[in-house]
N, C-alpha and C positions, 0 to 999 in steps of 0.2 A: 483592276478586278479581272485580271486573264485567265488563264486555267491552273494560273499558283492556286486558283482561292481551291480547285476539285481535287479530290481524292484523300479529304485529310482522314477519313472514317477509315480507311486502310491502315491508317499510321498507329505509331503508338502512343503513347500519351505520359506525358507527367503526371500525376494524381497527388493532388492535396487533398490529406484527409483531416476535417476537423482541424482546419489554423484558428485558434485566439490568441494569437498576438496581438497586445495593444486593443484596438478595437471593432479586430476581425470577429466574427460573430458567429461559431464555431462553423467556418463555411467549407465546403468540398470544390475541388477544381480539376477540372480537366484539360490540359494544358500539350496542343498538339506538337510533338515532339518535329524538330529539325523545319520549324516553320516561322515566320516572324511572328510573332502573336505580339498588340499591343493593350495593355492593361490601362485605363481611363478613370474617368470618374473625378468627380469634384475637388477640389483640394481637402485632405484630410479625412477623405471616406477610404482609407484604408490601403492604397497603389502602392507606397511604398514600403508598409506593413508586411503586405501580402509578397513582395518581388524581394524586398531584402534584406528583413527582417526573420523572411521563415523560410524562404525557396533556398537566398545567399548562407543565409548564416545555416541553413541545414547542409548546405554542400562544404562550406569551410570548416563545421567540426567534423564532420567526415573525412574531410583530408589531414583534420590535424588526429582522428584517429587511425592514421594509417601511420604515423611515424611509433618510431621506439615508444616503450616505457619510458628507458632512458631521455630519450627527446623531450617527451610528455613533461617528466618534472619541474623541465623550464622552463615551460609553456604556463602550465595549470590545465584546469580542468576548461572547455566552453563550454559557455551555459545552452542546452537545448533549446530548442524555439519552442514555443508554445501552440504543436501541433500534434495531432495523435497520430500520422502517419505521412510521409512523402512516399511515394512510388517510382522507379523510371527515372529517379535525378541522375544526371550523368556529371562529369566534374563542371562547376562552376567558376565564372570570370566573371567581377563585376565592374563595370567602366562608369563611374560617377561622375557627378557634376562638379565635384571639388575639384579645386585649381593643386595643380601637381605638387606646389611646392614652394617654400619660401628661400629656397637657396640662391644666391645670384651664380649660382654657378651652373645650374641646371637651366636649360636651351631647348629649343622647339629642335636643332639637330640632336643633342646629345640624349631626348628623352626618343626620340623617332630611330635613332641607331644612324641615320644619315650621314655623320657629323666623323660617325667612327670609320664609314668605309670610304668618306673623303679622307682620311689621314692616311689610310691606307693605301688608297690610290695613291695621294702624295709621296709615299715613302717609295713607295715602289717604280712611279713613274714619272715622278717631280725633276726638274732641272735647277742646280742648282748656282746661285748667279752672285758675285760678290755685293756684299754690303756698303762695300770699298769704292769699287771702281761702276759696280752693275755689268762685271763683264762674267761671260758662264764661267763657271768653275769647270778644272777637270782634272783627272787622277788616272794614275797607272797602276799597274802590277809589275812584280820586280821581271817576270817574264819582258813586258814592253819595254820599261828604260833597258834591259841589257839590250834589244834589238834597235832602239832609237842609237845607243850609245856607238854602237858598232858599227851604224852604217852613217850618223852624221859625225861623227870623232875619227874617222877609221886613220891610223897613223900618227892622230895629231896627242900632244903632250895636256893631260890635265892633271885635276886637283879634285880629289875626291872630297868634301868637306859635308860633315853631319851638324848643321843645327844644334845648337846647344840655348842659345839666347837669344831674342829678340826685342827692341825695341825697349830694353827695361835699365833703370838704374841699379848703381850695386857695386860693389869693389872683387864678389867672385870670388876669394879668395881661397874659400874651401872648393869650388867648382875647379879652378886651375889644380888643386894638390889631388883632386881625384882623376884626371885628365893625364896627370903626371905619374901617377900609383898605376894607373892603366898601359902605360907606359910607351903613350903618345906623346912626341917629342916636338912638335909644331900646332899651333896655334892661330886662329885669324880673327884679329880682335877689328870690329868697325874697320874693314879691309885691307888692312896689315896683317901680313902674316909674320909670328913672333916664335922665338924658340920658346921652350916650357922649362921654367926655371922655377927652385925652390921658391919661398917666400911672395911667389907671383900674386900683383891685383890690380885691378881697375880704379878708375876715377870713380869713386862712389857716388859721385852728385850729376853722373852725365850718363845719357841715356846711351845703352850699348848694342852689340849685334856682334855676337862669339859662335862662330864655328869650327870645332875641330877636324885636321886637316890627316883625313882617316889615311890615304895615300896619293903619293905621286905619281904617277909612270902615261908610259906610253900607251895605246891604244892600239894592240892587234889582234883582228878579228880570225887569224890562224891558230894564235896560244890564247885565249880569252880566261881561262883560268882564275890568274891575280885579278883580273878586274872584276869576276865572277863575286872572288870571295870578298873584295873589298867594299864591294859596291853592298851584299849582304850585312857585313859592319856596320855600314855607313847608316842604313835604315834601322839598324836595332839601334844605335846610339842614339841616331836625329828623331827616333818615335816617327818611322815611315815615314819621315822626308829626308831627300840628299840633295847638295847643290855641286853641281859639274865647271869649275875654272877651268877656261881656257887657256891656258899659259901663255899663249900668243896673241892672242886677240885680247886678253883679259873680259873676255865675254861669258858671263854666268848664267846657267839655264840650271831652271827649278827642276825636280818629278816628287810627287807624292804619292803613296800608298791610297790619300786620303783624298778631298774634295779641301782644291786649294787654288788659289789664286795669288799666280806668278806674280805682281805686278804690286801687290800691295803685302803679299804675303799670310793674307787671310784665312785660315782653314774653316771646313765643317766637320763633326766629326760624322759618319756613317748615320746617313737617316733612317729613323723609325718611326711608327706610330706615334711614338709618346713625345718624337720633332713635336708634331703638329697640335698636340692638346694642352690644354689653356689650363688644365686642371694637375697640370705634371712639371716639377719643377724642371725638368729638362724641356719642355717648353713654354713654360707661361713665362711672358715678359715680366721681369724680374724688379720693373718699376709698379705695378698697380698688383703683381701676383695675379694674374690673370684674367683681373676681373674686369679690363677695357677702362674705367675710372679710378680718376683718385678722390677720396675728401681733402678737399685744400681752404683753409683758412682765409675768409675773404675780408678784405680790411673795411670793405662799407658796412659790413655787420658789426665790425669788433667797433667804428666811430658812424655808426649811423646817423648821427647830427653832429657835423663841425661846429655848429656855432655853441654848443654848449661848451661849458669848459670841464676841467677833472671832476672836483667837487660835487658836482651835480649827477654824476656817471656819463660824464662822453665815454670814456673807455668801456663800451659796456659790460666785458668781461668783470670789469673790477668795482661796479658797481659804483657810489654813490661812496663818499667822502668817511673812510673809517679809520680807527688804527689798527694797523695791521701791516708789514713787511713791506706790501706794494707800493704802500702809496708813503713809506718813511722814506723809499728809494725814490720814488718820483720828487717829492720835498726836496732830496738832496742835489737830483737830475737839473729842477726848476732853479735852485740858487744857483745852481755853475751855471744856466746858457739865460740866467737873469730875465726869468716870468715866474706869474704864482698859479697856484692850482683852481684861482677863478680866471685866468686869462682862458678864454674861448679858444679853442683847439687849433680852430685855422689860424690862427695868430700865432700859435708855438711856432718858435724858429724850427727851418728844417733839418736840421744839424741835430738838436734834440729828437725830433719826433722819430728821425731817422734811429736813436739812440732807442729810444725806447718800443717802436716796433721790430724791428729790425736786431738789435746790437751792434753795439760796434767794439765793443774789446776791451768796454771802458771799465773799471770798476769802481764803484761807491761804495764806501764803508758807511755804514751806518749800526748806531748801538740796538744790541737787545732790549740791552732795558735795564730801568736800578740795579746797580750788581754786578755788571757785565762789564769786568774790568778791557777787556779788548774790545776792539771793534769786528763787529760779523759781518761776514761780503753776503750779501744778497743781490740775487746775478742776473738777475729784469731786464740791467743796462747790458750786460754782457749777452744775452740767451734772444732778447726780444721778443716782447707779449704775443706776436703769432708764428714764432717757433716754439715759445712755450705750450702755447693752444694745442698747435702739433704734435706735441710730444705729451700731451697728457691726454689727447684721443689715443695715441698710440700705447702709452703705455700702462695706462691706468685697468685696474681691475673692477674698478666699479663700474656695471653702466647707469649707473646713475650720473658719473662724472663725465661717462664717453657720451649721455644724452645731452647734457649740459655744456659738450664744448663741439657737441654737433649744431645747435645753435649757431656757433660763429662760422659754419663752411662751409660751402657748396661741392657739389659734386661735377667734377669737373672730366672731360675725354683724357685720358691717360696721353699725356704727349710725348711719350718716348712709342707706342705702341697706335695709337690714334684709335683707339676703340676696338681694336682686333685682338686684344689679348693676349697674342703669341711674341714671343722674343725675336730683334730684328733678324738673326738667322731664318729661324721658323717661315719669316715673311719673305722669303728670299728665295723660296723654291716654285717653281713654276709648273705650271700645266695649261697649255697654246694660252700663253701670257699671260695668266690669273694665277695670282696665289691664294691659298686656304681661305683667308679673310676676307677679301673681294669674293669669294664664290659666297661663303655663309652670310654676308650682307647684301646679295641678291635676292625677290622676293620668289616664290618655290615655280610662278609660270616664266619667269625671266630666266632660274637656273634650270627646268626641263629645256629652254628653245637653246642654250647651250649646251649640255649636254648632248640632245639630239646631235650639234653640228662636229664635234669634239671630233670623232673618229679621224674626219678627214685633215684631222691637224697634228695625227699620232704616228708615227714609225708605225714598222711592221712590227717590229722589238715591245714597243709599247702596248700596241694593238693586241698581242697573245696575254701580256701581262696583266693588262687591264680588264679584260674582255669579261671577269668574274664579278670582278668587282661592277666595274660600269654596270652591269645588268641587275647588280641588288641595289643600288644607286635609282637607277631608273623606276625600278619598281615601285621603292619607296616612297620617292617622288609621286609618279602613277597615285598613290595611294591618297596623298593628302591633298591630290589637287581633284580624287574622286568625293573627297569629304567638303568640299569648298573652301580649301584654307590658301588658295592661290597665292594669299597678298600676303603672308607669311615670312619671315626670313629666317635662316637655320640661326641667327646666333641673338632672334630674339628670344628674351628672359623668360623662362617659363611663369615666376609669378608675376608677370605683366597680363599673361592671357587669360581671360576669361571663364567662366566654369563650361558655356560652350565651348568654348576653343578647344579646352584644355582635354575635353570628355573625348572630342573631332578626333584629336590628335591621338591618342588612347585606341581610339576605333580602331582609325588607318594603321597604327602599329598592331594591332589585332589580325587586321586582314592579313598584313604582311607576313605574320608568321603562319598560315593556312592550319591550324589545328583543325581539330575535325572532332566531332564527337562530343562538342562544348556547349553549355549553354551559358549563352552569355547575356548579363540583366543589365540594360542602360536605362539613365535617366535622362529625360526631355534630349537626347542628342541635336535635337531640331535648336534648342535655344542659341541667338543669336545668330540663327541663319536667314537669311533672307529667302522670299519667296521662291527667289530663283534658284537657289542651287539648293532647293527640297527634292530634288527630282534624282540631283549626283548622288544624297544623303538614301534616299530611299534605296535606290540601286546599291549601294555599297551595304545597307543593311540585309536586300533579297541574296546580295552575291555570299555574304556569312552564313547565309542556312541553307542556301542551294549546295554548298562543297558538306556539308551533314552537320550545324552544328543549330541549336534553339536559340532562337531570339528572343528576348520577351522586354520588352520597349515600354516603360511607363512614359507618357504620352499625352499632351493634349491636341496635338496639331493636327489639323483637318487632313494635311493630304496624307502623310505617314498614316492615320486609322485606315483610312481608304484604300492602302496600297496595301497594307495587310492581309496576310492569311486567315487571322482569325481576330477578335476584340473580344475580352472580358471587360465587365461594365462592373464598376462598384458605387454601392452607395445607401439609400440613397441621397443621407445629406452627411454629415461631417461631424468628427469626433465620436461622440453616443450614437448620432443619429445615423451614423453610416456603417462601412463592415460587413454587409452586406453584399450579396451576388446580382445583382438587379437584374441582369442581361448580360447575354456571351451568343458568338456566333460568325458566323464566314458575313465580313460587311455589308454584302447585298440583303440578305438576311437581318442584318441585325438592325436596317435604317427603319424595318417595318415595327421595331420593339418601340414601347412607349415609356420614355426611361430621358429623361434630361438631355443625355449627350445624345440619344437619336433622333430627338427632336430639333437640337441644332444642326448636327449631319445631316439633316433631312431641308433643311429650312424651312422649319414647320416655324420654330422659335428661331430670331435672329434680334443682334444688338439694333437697337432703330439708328439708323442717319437722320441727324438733326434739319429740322425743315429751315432753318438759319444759321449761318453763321458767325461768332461775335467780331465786332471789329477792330475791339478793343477800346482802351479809354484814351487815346489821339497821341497819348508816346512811346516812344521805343528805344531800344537797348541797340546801337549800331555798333558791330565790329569789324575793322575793318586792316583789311592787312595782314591775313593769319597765315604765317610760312610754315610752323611747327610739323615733323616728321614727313609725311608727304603731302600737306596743304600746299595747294599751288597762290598765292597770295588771295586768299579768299576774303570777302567780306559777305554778311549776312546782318537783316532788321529782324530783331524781334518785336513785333508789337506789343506794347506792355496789355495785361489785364485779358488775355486770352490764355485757349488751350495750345500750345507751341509742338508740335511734331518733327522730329529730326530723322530722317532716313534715309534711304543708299545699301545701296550692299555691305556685305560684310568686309570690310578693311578697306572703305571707300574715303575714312576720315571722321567720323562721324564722333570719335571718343576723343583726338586729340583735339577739335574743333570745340568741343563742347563742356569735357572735363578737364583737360587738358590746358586749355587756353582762357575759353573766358571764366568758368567757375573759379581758376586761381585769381582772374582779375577782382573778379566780384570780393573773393576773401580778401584781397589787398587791400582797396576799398574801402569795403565797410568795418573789417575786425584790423586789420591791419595784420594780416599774416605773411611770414617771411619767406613761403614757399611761391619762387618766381612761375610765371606761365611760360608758356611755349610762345615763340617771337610774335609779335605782332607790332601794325604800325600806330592805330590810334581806337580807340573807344571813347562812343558819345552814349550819352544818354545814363549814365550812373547813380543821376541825382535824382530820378525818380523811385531811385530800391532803396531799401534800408536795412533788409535781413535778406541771407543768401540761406538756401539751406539742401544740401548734396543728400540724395538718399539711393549709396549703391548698395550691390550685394556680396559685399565682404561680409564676413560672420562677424557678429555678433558679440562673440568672444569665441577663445580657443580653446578651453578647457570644458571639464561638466560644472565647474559651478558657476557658470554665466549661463544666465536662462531670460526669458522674458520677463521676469517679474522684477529681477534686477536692474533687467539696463533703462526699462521706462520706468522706474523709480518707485511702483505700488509696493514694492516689499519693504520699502522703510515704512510706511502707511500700516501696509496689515502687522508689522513686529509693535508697531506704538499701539495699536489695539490688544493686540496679545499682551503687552507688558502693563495696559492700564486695567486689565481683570483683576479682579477679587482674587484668585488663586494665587495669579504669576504677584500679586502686591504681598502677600502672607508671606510667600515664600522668599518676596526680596528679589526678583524678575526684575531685572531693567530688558531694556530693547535689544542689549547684545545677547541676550542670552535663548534670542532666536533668531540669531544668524548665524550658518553655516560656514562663516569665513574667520568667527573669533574661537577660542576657549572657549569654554564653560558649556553650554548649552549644546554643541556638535558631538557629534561621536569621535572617539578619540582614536577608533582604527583609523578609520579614509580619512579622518580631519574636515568631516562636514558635506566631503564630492555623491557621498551614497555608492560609489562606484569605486576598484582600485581598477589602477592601469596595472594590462601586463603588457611588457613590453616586449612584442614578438623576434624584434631583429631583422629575421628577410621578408616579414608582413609587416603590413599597418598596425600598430598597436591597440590592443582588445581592450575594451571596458568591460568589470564583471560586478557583479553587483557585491559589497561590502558584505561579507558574513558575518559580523558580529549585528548591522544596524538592519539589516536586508534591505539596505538600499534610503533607510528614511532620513538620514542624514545627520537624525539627533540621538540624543541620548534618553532612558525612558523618564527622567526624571520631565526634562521638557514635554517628550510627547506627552504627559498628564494635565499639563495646560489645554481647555477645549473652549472655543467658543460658537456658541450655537451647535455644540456636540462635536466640531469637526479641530483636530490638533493641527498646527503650525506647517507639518507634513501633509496633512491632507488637504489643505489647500492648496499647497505645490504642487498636488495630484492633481486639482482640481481645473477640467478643461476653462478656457473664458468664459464660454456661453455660460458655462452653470456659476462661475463667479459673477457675472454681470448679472446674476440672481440673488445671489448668496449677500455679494456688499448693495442692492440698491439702494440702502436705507445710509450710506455713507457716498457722499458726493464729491470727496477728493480720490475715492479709489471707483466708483461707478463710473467716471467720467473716461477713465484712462484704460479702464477692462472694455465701456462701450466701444471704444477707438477701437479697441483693437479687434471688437466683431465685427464691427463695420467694413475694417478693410481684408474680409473674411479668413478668419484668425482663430475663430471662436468653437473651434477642432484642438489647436493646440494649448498643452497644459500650462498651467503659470512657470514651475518648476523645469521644464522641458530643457533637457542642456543642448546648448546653442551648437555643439557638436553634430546635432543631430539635425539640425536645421538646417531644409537645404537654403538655395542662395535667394530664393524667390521669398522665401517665408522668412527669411534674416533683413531682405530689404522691407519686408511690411510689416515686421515689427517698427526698425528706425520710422519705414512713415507714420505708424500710430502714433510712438513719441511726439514726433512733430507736431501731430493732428490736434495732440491733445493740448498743445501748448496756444498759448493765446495766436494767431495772426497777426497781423501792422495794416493789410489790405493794401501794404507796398511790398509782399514779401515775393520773389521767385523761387520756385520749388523748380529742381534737376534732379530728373531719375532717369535711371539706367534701364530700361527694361521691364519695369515694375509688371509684365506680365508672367514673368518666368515661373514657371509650377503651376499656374494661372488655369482654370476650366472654363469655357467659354459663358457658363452664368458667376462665376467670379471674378471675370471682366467687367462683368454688368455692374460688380456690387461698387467693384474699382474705380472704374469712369464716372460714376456716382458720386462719388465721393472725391476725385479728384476734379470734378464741375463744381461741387460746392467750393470749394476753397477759390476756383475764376469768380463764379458767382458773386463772392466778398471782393473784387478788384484785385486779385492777385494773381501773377503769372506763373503758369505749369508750364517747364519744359522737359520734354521726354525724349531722348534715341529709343525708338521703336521699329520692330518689324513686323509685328502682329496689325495685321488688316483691321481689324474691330477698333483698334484705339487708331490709325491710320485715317477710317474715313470717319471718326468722331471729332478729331481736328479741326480748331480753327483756323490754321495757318500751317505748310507743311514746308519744311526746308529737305531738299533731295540731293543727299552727295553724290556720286560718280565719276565718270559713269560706271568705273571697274575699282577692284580694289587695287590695293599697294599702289606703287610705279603708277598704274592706269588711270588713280583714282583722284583725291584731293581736291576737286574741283565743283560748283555748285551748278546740278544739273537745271533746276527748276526751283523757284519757289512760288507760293500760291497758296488759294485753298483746297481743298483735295477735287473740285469740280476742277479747277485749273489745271492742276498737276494732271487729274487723268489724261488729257487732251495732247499732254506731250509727246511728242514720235519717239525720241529716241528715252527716254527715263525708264529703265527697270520696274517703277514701281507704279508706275502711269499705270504699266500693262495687269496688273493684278487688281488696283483700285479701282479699277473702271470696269469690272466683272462685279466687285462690292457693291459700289454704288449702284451696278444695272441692278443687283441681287434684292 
């Protein structure tokens, strides 16, 4: 609160005039231009409505009305926000909490630019070392060899010879008649030199080395002339390489034009950027195409139980005892190496199994069938069932088949490339001894403390070269280790990272290009940051709008409102009942307003710390031994039948420890799932769980017709009421014919989405609402089905709270709408598509599902965050309801950073002390009285201000 917060009455302002969008409530805003200003309020009282719904999407069709007519057409129209005026918008950036991307090709370097001005340093300053021998490569110009030539040759007799072939098989025989048409008359085949005669050729079956023997002569540095021009021949024939015979010594010295190594004869050709990228067939390693893994076929999947035999489906591929090709060829395999298809698998001779996995060259004929006067080779024994697998991931166009033979394969480190992506050349170019792939698999503070030392390991030559680059390098750096993303490495996957990460990462490229004059709308940027580096986050948000551009930060984090310039307050409760302006104001100011959020800011109202802690019901979940990514062999107890808290800074271990490692075990377990964990050495305690159940915040689904009503299963419920009415019976209504994913009942423009996609190209792709249907999904014969006056669409309109009114007098869909008010929900509509859902409100749907399903009171619940989108009394409604389900003897565990669910723990497990590299390691565990007391733990230092609070 320093003298950012004075002088905004000078400024100018954004003005919202009259927003109803959704269930803004025709409000006015005043929005201090070129200042951070964060927008607050409950979840569903309107923050993202208001930020980018009507602020964003009025700045993006503003810019899409600046393009052509022409443009336009293949755009369409965008639909206006439903607001009577903006004022003062300047061009808008929006930076969301959606994770970037599903591609495995896209990279925390290549989406940050980082990734690109390493290739470029590399091209320009790289050394380049053979693959062969690892000794440096090196290359002339014809200027040097004629000065090498002349003062180490001077007098003596050579042999000018150009390169023609190397190391290959071949008889040549058109290569010797063009040689001869050229009307070069000597020849040096595998180092005989031969005259060049018609009908000339090689041993075709033996590997060669042919160079034509461009001239002979003597070497004088007073007439240089002939050897000028020959030596010019020599290089156009050999493609910029010549080899110089000594005639007297028979001593042979290499020169190339290009990067070559004398000694093995290895060239490169001329490095470029596109050496170094993974996404470029000139450099992506040519075994996995870039991507650092392969899918390989793994044989404990295709015979997961030896002791079964065929019949039964050992071969799990081929299922269980039919007729069909596979198993006429097996019949016929089983009679030559004499076993039947009930002999137990381990028992088949290895001679056979080896035949039938593998192949061996053998073939079986075996018949069609009645009628098939010949026999038909079916080639099982020849091809072998996990080259077969192989080849029909590879080749197949269904993915229903390439799902189906994913099953049988793991993904495996590319071992021609070892997880770097680039082709062995690419990996071969140095800068002070690190190539491309070792710099991008460092974490972002380990490659700043290199970079920093770099200079003093550069020429002067390199030093002028580099000196551009290195400083957009460094910057960028600079930037994401001012976001907190230290523990980072450039060539992790961008959909690995998180909606915080992802949003971090979007920022820091933000800063880096310094625009000015921008207003740029983010969501929760705080999520997934730890206490500690809220301070870098803040500062990188002040440093955006001190250079001239608008912030406006939807927000619930305590210290981000505080830092602020200004806070607009919405509410004052959710969906209907919010949309509203409650409070706005410079922060000092606005803690004296009497409004929900300034009651918490104030700590008037605060979440209580329980006056006990559970101790649990006396067992526990031990793992022990966890190496996965940077775990330093960790083990941790959980005590069963408590609240579990998992924290650490951001990239301290926290996800591969937890999701990672033991959640895969838990599936192993109890469903028996094929998805292995991250290493570890033993787990005890398994036989007190029975049901595992993961609740992160990946969406929901990816399209608009996946919404909440579908994925927790009340929309089959409300279609069997709609189809048992009097109307929907007259008319011959079944259930499908109000659902938006079959015929009959949908509207036949969108096919039921309410929405068409346009597809932008260099934007995100736009939803517009369906013109024939305006969005309702159906067609009007269905919309005339009503019950209780309301049709099949309008209760897809209809927010929870007011269906957990509408069905109470129905108790298989009451039950499932209450869930989902409970885990404060009851803002969003049934129909709502999950597109629009951000990550916080995607994971509390899944936990409604769960909530509403029966318990065991042996179950472990694992959530990710479940605060995210979160207002500090929708904490309250949270913690509530995740104590009921302890309560019943079942255990919550949570990775959290949020303080309020922190000191509400009964047990806190703390990673650290740093992320990445620094991190993996178990700083403390305890109850959060314990943990505070710790000297060195990060999170000690903030919990112990909670609990004095």
């Amino acid at each position: 609160m320093s003298d950012r917060h004075n002088g905004i009455d000078s400024q100018e302002f954004i003005e919202v005039i009259g927003a109803r969008e959704h269930n803004l409530k025709d409000i006015d805003v005043r929005i201090p231009r070129n200042r951070l200003v964060v927008i607050t309020g409950i979840s569903g009282s309107g923050k993202s409505s208001l930020a980018f719904d009507t602020i964003y999407a009025e700045g993006q069709r503003r810019y899409m009305e600046t393009l052509s007519s022409y443009a336009r057409q293949f755009i369409g129209e965008m639909e206006r926000p439903d607001v009577e005026r903006i004022n003062g918008l300047s061009p808008v950036i929006s930076i969301e909490q959606k994770t970037t991307g599903r591609n495995p090709r896209s990279t925390v370097g290549t989406i940050t630019e980082i990734y690109d001005f390493l290739r470029l340093l590399y091209a320009r300053v790289g050394e380049a070392y053979s693959y062969a021998t690892g000794k440096k490569m090196e290359r002339f110009s014809e200027e040097q060899m004629r000065e090498r030539l002349l003062i180490d040759l001077a007098g003596k007799k050579v042999s000018l010879l150009a390169p023609m072939v190397r190391g290959r098989k071949g008889h040549y025989r058109e290569l010797f008649e063009q040689v001869r048409k050229q009307g070069f008359t000597k020849i040096r085949v595998d180092g005989d030199i031969l005259d060049v005669v018609p009908d000339m050729q090689a041993d075709r079956y033996k590997v060669h080395d042919i160079e034509v023997v461009i001239d002979r002569l003597s070497i004088n540095p007073q007439n240089p002339g002939r050897l000028f021009e020959s030596l010019a021949s020599a290089l156009k024939i050999g493609n910029g390489v010549v080899m110089i015979l000594d005639m007297d010594t028979q001593r042979m010295t290499t020169y190339s034009k290009h990067l070559f190594d004398f000694d093995s004869g290895v060239s490169y050709e001329e490095p470029s950027p596109n050496t170094f990228s993974f996404n470029s067939p000139y450099g992506a390693c040519p075994s996995c195409n870039g991507l650092g893994f392969i899918n390989q076929v793994d044989e404990e999947k295709v015979i997961p139980d030896p002791s079964k035999n065929i019949s039964e489906g050992g071969f799990a591929p081929l299922g269980e005892l039919r007729e069909n090709l596979a198993f006429k060829q097996l019949k016929v395999i089983a009679k030559e190496f004499k076993f039947s298809l009930t002999t137990p698998i381990k028992d088949i001779p290895q001679e056979a199994m080896d035949i039938i996995l593998r192949g061996g060259g053998q073939k079986f004929a075996i018949k069609l069938g009645a009628g098939a006067d010949d026999d038909a080779i079916y080639n099982l024994a020849h091809e072998g069932l996990l080259k077969m697998l192989g080849r029909w991931y590879e080749e197949t166009t269904s993915e229903k088949m390439r799902m189906w033979a994913e099953e049988f394969m793991t993904i495996n480190e590319c071992p021609e490339c070892h997880g770097f992506r680039l082709r062995k050349e690419s990996l071969h170019y140095r800068v002070h001894d690190r190539n491309i792939g070792e710099l991008a698999s460092m974490d972002i503070a380990e490659l700043v403390d290199w970079m920093n030392k770099l200079n003093v390991f550069l020429s002067d030559r390199q030093q002028v070269i580099a000196k551009d680059v290195l400083k957009e390098i460094s910057l960028r750096l600079g930037f994401l280790m001012h976001v907190g993303l230290e523990y980072l490495t450039l060539n992790r996957a961008s959909r690995t990272l998180s909606g915080g990460e992802s949003q971090r990462i979007r920022l820091a490229t933000q800063i880096g290009s310094q625009l000015t004059g921008v207003t740029y709308i983010l969501d929760e940027p705080s999520i997934g940051l730890h206490q500690r580096d809220n301070q870098k986050l803040i500062e990188a948000l002040q440093q955006l709008s001190d250079i001239g551009n608008t912030v406006l930060v939807v927000e619930h984090d305590k210290d981000i409102m505080m830092a602020s310039d200004y806070l607009i307050d919405l509410g004052p409760g959710a969906g209907k009942h919010g949309g509203e302006l409650v409070a706005e104001g410079k922060p000092h100011t606005f803690l004296e307003k009497h409004t929900l959020t300034s009651e918490y800011l104030s700590a008037r109202r605060s979440i209580e710390v329980p006056k006990t802690r559970r101790a649990g019901n006396g067992q526990a979940l031990e793992l022990i031994g966890a190496k996965g990514n940077n775990l330093k062999n960790v083990s941790i107890t959980i005590p069963l039948g408590t609240f579990c808290c998992v924290t650490g800074v951001s990239g301290s271990g926290k996800s591969t420890l937890i999701n990672e490692t033991l959640y895969p075990i838990l599936r192993q377990y109890i469903y028996k799932s094929l998805k292995p964990p991250m290493p570890y050495a033993e787990i005890r305690g398994l036989e007190h769980l029975d049901k595992v159940i993961e609740i992160d915040q990946s969406p929901i689904g990816r399209t608009p017709r996946s919404n909440p009503a579908t994925y927790t299963g009340v929309f089959t419920d409300i279609r069997n009421i709609f189809a048992e009415l009097p109307e929907a019976k007259i008319r011959g209504y079944k259930p499908g014919r109000f659902s938006f994913n079959v015929k009959g009942g949908r509207c036949d423009v969108c096919e039921g989405s309410g929405m068409r996609v346009i597809e932008m190209n260099f934007l995100p792709d736009v939803y517009v609402h369906c013109e024939n249907c305006q969005g309702r999904r159906y067609n009007r014969e269905t919309l005339e089905v009503l019950y209780k006056g309301k049709s099949i669409n309008d209760v897809l309109d209809m927010p929870v709270s007011e269906g957990v009114e509408f069905f109470q007098n129905i108790p298989k869909i009451y039950r499932k709408l209450k869930t989902l008010e409970e885990v404060g929900l009851g803002y969003i509509t049934l129909g709502q598509q999950a597109t629009t859902l951000s990550g916080g409100e995607a994971q509390r749907v899944k936990l409604a599902e769960e909530l509403a399903k029966r318990d065991t009171g042996r179950t472990i619940y694992i959530l990710d965050e479940p605060t995210t989108g979160l207002h500090f009394e929708d904490i309250r409604h949270l913690l509530e309801v995740l104590n009921k389900l302890v309560e019943r003897g079942n255990t919550v565990l949570v990775i959290e950073h949020n303080m309020d669910v922190i000191k509400v723990a009964d047990y806190i497990i703390d990673m650290g002390l740093e992320g990445g590299q620094r991190g993996g390691d178990v700083v403390c565990t305890g109850t959060p009285e314990l943990i505070a007391k710790h000297k060195k733990s990060h999170t000690a230092r903030f919990l112990k201000l909670e609990l004095k609070g």
